[in-house]
C-alpha positions as CSV (number, residue, x, y, z in Angstrom):
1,X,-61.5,9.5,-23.3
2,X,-60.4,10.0,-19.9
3,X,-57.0,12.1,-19.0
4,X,-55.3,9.9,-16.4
5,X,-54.1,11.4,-13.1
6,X,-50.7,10.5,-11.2
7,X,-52.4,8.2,-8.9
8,X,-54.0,6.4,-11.5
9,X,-50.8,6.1,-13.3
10,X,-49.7,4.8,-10.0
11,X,-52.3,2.5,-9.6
12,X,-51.9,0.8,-12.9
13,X,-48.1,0.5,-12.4
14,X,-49.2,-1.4,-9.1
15,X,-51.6,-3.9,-11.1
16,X,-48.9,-4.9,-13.4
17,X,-46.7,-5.6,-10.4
18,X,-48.9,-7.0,-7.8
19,X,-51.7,-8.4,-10.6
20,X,-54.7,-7.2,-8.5
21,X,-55.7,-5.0,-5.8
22,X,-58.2,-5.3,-3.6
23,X,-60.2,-2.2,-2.2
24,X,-58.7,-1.2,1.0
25,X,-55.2,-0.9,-1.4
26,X,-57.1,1.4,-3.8
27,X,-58.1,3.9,-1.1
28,X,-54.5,4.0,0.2
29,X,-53.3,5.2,-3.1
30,X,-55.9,7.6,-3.8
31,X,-55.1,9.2,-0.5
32,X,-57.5,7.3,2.1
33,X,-60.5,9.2,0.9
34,X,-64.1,8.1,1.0
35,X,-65.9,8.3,-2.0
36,X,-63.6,9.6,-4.8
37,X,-61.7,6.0,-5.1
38,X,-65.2,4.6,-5.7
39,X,-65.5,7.2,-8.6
40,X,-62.6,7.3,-10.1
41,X,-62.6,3.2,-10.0
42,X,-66.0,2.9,-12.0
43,X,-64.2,6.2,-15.0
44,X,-61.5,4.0,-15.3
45,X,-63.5,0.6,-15.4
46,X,-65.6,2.3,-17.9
47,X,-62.3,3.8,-19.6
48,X,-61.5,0.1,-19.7
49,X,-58.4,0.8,-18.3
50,X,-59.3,-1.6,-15.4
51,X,-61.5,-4.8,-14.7
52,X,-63.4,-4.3,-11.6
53,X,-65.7,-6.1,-8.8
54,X,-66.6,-5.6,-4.8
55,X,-64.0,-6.4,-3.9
56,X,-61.0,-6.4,-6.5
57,X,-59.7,-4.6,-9.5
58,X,-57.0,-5.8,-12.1
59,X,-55.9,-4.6,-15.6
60,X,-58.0,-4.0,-18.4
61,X,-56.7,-3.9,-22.0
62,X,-56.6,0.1,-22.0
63,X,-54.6,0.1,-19.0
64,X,-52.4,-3.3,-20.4
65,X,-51.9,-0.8,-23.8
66,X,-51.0,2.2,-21.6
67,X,-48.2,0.3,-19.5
68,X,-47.0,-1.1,-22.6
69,X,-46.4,2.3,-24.1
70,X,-44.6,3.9,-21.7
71,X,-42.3,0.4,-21.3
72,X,-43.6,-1.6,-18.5
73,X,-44.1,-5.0,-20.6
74,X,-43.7,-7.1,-17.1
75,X,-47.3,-7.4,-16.5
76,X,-48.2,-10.1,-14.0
77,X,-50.8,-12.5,-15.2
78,X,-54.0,-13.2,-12.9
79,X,-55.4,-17.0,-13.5
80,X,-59.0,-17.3,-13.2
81,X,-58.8,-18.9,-9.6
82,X,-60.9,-17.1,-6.8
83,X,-58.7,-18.5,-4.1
84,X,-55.3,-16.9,-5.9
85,X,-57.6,-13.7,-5.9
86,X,-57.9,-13.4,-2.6
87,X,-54.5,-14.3,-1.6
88,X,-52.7,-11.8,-4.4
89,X,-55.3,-9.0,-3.0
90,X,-53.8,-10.3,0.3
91,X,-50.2,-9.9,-0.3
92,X,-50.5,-6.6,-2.4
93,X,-52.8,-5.3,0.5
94,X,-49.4,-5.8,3.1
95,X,-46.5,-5.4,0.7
96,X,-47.8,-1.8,-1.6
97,X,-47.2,-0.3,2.4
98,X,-44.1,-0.8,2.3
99,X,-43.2,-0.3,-1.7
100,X,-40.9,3.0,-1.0
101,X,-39.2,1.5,2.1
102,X,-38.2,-2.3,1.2
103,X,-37.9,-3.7,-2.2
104,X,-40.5,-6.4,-2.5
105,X,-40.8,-9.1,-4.9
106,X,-45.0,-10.9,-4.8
107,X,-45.4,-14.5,-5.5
């Protein structure tokens, strides 16, 4: 069991928005640090709160089941497609910047 943090609530309420992040987006929400987004990525991949690789990391069912119980049931989807990985990392990586500022809708 793993007692989830702010920013991890944060991050997975940005994977059901966005779909997947990619890992320069990950360190911006945990703060720009070094090494403790690599940590706390592998608890919650083990948690399986997220699904994780080198470069990417989307919802897992814990974290799909978390969002769902606190009322976030607009999860976006993520198709199996490398090439719409890379570009939803893409437009996540420009558009969670501006989140607070401009409301922005992703493809």
């Amino acid at each position: 069991m793993i007692y989830l943090q702010e920013r991890d609530k944060k991050l997975l309420k940005m994977m059901a928005i966005y779909g997947i992040l990619n890992n320069k987006t990950i360190c911006r929400i945990y703060d720009n640090k070094l090494v403790y987004p690599k940590h706390r990525k592998k608890a919650l991949a083990d948690a399986k709160y997220i699904i994780k690789n080198n470069k990417y990391a989307y919802l897992g069912i814990e974290g799909k089941r978390y969002l769902e119980s606190i009322g976030i049931t607009n999860i976006k989807q993520m198709s199996g497609d490398r090439l719409s990985h890379i570009r939803l990392g893409k437009i996540s990586e420009i558009l969670v910047p501006l989140y607070n500022i401009y409301e922005c809708y992703p493809s």
